[in-house]
C-alpha positions in Angstrom: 77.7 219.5 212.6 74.8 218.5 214.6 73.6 214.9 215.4 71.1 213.9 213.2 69.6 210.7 214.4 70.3 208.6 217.7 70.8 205.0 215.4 72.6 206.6 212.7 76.4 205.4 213.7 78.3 206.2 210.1 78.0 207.6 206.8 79.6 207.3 203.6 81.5 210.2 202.3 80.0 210.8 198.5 81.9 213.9 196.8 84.1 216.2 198.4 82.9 219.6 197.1 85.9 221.5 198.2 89.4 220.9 197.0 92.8 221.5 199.9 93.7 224.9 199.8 90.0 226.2 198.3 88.4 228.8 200.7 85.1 228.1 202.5 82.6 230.6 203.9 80.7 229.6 207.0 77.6 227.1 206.2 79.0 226.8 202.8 79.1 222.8 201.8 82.1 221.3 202.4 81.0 217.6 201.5 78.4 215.3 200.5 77.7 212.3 202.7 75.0 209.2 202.7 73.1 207.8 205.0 70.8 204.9 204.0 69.0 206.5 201.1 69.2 210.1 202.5 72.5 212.0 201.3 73.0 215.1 203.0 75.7 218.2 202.7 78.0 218.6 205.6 78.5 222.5 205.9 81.6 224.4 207.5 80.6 226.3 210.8 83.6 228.5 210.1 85.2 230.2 207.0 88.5 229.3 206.7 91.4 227.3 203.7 90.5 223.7 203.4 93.8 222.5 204.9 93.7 218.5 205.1 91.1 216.1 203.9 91.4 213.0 206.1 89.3 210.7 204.0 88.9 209.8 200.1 85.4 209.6 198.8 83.6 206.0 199.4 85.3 205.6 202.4 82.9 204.6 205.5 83.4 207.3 208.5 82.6 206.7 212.4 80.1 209.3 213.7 82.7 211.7 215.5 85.6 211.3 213.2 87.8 214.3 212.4 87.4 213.9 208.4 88.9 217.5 207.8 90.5 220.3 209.1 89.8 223.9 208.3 92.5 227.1 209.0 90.4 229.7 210.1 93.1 231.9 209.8 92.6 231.8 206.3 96.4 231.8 205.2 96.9 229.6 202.8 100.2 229.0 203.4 99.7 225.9 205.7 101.1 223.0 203.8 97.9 220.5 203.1 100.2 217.4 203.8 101.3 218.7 207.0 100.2 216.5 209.9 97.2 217.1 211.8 98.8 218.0 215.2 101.1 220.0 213.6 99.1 223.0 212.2 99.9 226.0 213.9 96.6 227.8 212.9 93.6 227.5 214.6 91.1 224.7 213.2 87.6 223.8 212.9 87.1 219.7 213.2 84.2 218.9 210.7 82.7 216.1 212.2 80.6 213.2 210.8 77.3 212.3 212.1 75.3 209.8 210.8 74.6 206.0 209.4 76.2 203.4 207.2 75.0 203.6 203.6 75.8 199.8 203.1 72.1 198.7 203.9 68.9 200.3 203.7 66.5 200.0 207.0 68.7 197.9 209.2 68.8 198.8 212.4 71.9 198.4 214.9 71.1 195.1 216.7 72.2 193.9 220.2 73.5 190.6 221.2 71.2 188.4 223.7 73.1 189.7 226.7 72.6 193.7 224.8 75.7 195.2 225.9 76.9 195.0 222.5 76.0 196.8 219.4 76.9 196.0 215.6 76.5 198.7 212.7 74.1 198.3 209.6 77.5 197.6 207.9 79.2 194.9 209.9 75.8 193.7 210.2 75.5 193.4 206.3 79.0 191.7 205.9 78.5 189.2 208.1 75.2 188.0 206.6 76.8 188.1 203.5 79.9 185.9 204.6 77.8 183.7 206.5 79.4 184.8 209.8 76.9 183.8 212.4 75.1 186.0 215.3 77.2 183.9 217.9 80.5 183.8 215.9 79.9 187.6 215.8 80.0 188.0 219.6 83.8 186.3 219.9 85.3 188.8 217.4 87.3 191.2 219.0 86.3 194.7 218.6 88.5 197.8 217.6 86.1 200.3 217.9 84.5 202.6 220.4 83.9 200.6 223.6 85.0 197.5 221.9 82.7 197.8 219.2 83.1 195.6 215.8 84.2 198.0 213.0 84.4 197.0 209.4 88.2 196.0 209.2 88.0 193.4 212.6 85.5 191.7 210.7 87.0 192.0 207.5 89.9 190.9 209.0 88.4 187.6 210.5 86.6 187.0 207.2 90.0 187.2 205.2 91.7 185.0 207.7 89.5 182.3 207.2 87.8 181.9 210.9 84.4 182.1 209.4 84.5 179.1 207.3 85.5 177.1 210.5 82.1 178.1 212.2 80.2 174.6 211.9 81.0 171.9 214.7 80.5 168.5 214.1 77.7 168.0 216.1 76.0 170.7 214.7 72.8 170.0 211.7 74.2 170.8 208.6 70.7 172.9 207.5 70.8 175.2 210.4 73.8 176.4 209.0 73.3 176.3 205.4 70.2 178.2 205.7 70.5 182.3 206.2 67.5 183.9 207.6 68.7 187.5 206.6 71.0 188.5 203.5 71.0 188.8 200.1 70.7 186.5 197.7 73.6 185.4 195.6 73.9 186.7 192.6 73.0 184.9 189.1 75.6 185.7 186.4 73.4 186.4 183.3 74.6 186.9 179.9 72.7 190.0 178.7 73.2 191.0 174.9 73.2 194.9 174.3 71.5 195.2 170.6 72.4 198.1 168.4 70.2 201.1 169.6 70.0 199.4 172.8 71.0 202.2 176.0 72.9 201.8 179.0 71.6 203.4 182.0 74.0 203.0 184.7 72.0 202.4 188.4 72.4 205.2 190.8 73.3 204.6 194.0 69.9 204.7 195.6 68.4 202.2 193.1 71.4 200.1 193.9 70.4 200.3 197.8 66.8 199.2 196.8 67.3 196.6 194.4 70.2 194.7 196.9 67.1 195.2 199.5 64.5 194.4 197.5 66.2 190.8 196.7 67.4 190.1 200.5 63.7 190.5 201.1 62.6 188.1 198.9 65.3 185.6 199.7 64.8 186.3 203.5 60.9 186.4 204.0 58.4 183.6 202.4 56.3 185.7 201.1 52.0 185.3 200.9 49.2 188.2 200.3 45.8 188.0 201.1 43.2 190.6 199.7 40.0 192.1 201.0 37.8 194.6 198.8 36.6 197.4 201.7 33.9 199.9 200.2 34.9 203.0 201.5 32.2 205.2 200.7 31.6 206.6 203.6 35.1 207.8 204.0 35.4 209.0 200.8 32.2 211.2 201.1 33.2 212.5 204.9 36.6 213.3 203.4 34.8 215.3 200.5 32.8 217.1 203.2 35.9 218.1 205.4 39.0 218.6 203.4 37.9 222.2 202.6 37.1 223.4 205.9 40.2 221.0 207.0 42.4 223.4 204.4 41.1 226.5 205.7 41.7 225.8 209.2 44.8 223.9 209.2 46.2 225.1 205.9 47.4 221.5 204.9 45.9 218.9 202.6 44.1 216.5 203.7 44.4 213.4 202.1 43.8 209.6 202.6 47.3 208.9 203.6 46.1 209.9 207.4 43.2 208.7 207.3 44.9 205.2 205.9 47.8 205.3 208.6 45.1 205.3 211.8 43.3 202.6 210.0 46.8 200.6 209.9 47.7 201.8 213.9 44.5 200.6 215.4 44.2 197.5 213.3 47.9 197.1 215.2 46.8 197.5 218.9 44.4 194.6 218.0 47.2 192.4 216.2 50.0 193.4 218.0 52.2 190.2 216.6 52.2 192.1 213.3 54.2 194.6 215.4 57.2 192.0 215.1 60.4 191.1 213.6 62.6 188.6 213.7 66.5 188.2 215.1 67.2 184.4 214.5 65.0 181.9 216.3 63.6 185.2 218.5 60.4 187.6 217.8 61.0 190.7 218.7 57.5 192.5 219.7 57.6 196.1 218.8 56.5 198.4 221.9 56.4 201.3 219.7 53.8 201.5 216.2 56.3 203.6 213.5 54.3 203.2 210.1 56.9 204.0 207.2 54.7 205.3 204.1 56.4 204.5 200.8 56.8 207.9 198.7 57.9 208.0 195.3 60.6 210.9 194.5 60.9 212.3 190.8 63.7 210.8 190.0 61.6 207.1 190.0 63.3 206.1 192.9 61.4 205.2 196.3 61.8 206.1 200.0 60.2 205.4 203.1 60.0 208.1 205.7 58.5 206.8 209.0 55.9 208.7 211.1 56.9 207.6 214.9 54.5 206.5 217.3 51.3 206.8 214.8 49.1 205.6 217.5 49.5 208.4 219.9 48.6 211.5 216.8 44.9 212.2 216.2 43.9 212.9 212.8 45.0 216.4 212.4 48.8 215.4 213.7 48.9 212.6 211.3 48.0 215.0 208.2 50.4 217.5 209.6 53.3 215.0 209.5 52.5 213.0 206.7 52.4 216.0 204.7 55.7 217.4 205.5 57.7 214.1 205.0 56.2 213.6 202.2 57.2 217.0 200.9 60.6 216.9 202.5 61.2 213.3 201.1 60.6 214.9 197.5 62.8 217.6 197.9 65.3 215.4 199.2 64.9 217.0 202.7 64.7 214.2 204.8 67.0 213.7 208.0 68.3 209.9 208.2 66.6 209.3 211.5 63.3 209.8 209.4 63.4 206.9 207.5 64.8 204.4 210.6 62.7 202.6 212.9 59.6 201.4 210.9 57.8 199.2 212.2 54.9 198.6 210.0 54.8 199.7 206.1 51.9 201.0 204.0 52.5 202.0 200.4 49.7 203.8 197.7 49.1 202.1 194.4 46.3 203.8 193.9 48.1 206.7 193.2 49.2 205.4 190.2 45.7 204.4 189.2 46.7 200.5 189.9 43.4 198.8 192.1 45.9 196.2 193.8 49.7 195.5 194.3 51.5 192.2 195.8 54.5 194.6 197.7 57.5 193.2 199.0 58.5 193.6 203.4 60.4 196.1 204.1 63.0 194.2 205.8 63.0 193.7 208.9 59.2 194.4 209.4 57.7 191.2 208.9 54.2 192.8 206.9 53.2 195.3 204.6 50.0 196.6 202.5 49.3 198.2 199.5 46.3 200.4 199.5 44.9 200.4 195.7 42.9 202.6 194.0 39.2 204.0 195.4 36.7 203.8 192.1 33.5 203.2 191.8 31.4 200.0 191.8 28.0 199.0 191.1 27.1 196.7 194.5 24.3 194.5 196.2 22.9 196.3 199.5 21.3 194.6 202.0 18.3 197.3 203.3 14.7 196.1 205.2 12.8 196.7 202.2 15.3 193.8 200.6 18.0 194.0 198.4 19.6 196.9 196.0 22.0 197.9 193.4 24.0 201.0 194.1 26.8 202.8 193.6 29.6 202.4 195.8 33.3 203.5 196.5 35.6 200.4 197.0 39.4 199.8 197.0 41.7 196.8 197.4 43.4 196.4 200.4 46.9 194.0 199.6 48.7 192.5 202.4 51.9 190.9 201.9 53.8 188.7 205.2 56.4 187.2 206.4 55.1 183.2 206.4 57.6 182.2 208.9 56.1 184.3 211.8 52.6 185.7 210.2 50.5 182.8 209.4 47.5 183.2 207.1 44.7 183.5 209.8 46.4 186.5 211.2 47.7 188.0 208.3 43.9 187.8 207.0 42.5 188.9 210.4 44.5 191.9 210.1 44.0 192.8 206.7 39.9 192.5 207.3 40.1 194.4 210.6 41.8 197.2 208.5 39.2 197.3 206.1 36.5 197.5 208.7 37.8 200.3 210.5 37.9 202.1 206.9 34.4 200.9 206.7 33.1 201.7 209.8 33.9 205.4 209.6 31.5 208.1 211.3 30.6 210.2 208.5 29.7 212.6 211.4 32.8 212.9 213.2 34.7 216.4 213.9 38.4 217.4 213.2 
C-alpha cells in the first residue's frame, strides 16, 4: 500500500471487510482504516486466502506494521491460527500507512532539542492526563528509534509518575493551567421524552465536537468584523467566469479569489502565520489555507491547499475545485487535510451574512466570509455624494487572544477586505 502522507504515522483499523479464510482478488478491499477525519480502504495487491488477521478492529496500527497476511497460493488449507513465521505459502504483507484517528489536525510535534517526535495520539493522551512537554521527554520510548508509543505512556500514566510532576518550588498556576486539551467533561442529566429520537454520533462528529471544545477551552477567543463592498469583484467575476469555463473547464468561484485575498493579507501579517507550543510561537514559513467544506452527510472537513501564495489565480481554482469535489466524495488523502496554517470557512453559502467560527486548532486565527448581497450605500464622487447600489459581505475574524491581540487581528481582517476591494476589474486570467 503506498505512503499516503509524510506526517501521517498511524491509523485506526475501522472494519475488516474480509473474514480468515475468505478469498481476495487483487485491489479488492481488504480493510477500512482512519486517519483524522479521512477513512480510507486498504486494498490487497495480490489475490490470495485471508490467512491471519494481526489486529482487531479499533486497534491503533504503526505505519509499516504487518496487520495481515495473505496465501497467494490460494489453498485454503493453511490453518488461520498458525503463526506468522510458520506459513509455508507465499504471503503478501498488507501494510499500514497513515495517521492516528485520536485527534483531528494535530500535527507530530518535536521537543526543543527536535530529535524527537511524538504522534497526534500520545500527543492527545498526555494533554489529557496533564503529562507535561518536559515530563514527556524523560519517558522511555518503545517504538521506532525510541519513539513514545501509546502503551509507554499509558504505562507511565497508570503507574502514577504523572501526578508526581510538580516540584515544590514550582507556581502552582503554571501547572494547573493547560494550554492545549480538551475540556473536561460536564455530566448532564438529559431526559429523553416519549417521541424523543436517539441519534447516536458518528465517529467523525465525535472527532469534531472533542476538537471543537479543546479549541474553545484552549484559545480565548475575540472576532472583529469589517463590511468590504465587493462590487467590483463580483462584477469582474461575472465578466470572466464564462470565458474562465470555456478555457479552463472548471468553475470559477469566489473560494480562489477569497484564498489570495487571505495569502497576501498573510505576507503582510506574517504573525498570523503562527501557533503556539507552550511559552514558544512558532512562525509558519509555509502559507497552507485549509477551506472548510461541508460533506452531505452534515459533517465538516478541512482540506488544505499548500503553499497558496506561490499559485496564481487559475492554480488556486484548479485545486480548490478538486478538493472540494474529492472531500465530498470522500476522496481525500490524509495528507490533504494536515498542515494548515491559516483557515477560511463560507457562510455565505448558506445564505448567513456573518459567523463567529471557532480556530482550527493549532492555527491561532480564522475567518468566515459571509454572504455577498446587495446594499443601498453613500459614495463619495467630485460632484458630492450618492446613493447606489452596491455588493457588500461581512468579513468575521475570530483569534487566538493570547498571541493575536486586537490591533492585529483588526489590521488583518481590514487588509483582507481591502485587497477584495481593491480588485482590478481589468485584470486577465
Amino acid at each position: 500500500m503506498p505512503k499516503m502522507g509524510e506526517s501521517i504515522a498511524e491509523a485506526t483499523i475501522i472494519t475488516w471487510l474480509k473474514n480468515e479464510g475468505d478469498s481476495i482478488d487483487v485491489d479488492e478491499a481488504v480493510l477500512e482504516i482512519a486517519t483524522d477525519k479521512v477513512d480510507s480502504e486498504v486494498p490487497s495487491i495480490e489475490a490470495g486466502i485471508l490467512v491471519k488477521k494481526l489486529y482487531n478492529e479499533g486497534d491503533v496500527v504503526k505505519v509499516g506494521e504487518i496487520i495481515a497476511v495473505i496465501n497467494t497460493s490460494g489453498e485454503a488449507s493453511v490453518a488461520a491460527d498458525a503463526p506468522v513465521a510458520e506459513a509455508a505459502a507465499p504471503a503478501t504483507v498488507i501494510e499500514n500507512t497513515v495517521a492516528a484517528a485520536k485527534q483531528v489536525s494535530t500535527p507530530i510535534i518535536s521537543n526543543a532539542s527536535g530529535d524527537r517526535f511524538y504522534s497526534p495520539l500520545v500527543m492527545n493522551i498526555a494533554r489529557t492526563e496533564g503529562v507535561s512537554m518536559q515530563t514527556l521527554e524523560t519517558i522511555p520510548g518503545s517504538g521506532m528509534d525510541g519513539r513514545v508509543t501509546k502503551r509507554d505512556i499509558l504505562d507511565f500514566v497508570k503507574n502514577g509518575s504523572a501526578t508526581a510532576e510538580v516540584k515544590p518550588t514550582e507556581q502552582p498556576a503554571k501547572v494547573a493551567v493547560s494550554t492545549s486539551g480538551p475540556a473536561p467533561k460536564a455530566s448532564l442529566q438529559v431526559t429523553v421524552n416519549q417521541g424523543d429520537e436517539i441519534i447516536e454520533m458518528d465517529r467523525m462528529r465525535k472527532l469534531i465536537a472533542d476538537h471543537m471544545v479543546m479549541s474553545k477551552h484552549t484559545s480565548p477567543h475575540v472576532t472583529s468584523f469589517v463590511e468590504a463592498d465587493v462590487t467590483n469583484l463580483v462584477n469582474w467575476r461575472n465578466k470572466a467566469k464564462n470565458e474562465f469555463k470555456k478555457r479552463e473547464g472548471e468553475n470559477l468561484t469566489f473560494t480562489p479569489l477569497f484564498v489570495e485575498a487571505v495569502a497576501r493579507a498573510i505576507k503582510d501579517f506574517p504573525l498570523i502565520n503562527i501557533t503556539v507550543d507552550g511559552d514558544r510561537i512558532i512562525r509558519r514559513k509555509n502559507i497552507n489555507i485549509g477551506m472548510a467544506a461541508a460533506l452531505p452527510s452534515g459533517n465538516l472537513i478541512v482540506p488544505v491547499i499548500k503553499n497558496a501564495d506561490f499559485m496564481n489565480l487559475t492554480g488556486l481554482a484548479k485545486v480548490v475545485n478538486d478538493l472540494a469535489n474529492r472531500a465530498r466524495q470522500n476522496q481525500l488523502k490524509p495528507d490533504e487535510i494536515q498542515g494548515g496554517t491559516y483557515t477560511i470557512t463560507n457562510v455565505g453559502t448558506f445564505g448567513n451574512i456573518m459567523g463567529t467560527p471557532i480556530i482550527n486548532q493549532p492555527q491561532v486565527a480564522i475567518m468566515a466570509m459571509g454572504a455577498i448581497v446587495k446594499k443601498p450605500a453613500v459614495l463619495e464622487t467630485p460632484e458630492g455624494d450618492v446613493i447606489a447600489i452596491r455588493h457588500k459581505m461581512f468579513l468575521s475574524h475570530s483569534y487566538d487572544h493570547r498571541v493575536v491581540d486586537g490591533a492585529l487581528g483588526g489590521m488583518f481582517v481590514r487588509r483582507v477586505a481591502d485587497y477584495l476591494e481593491q480588485w482590478d476589474v481589468n485584470r486577465e486570467i
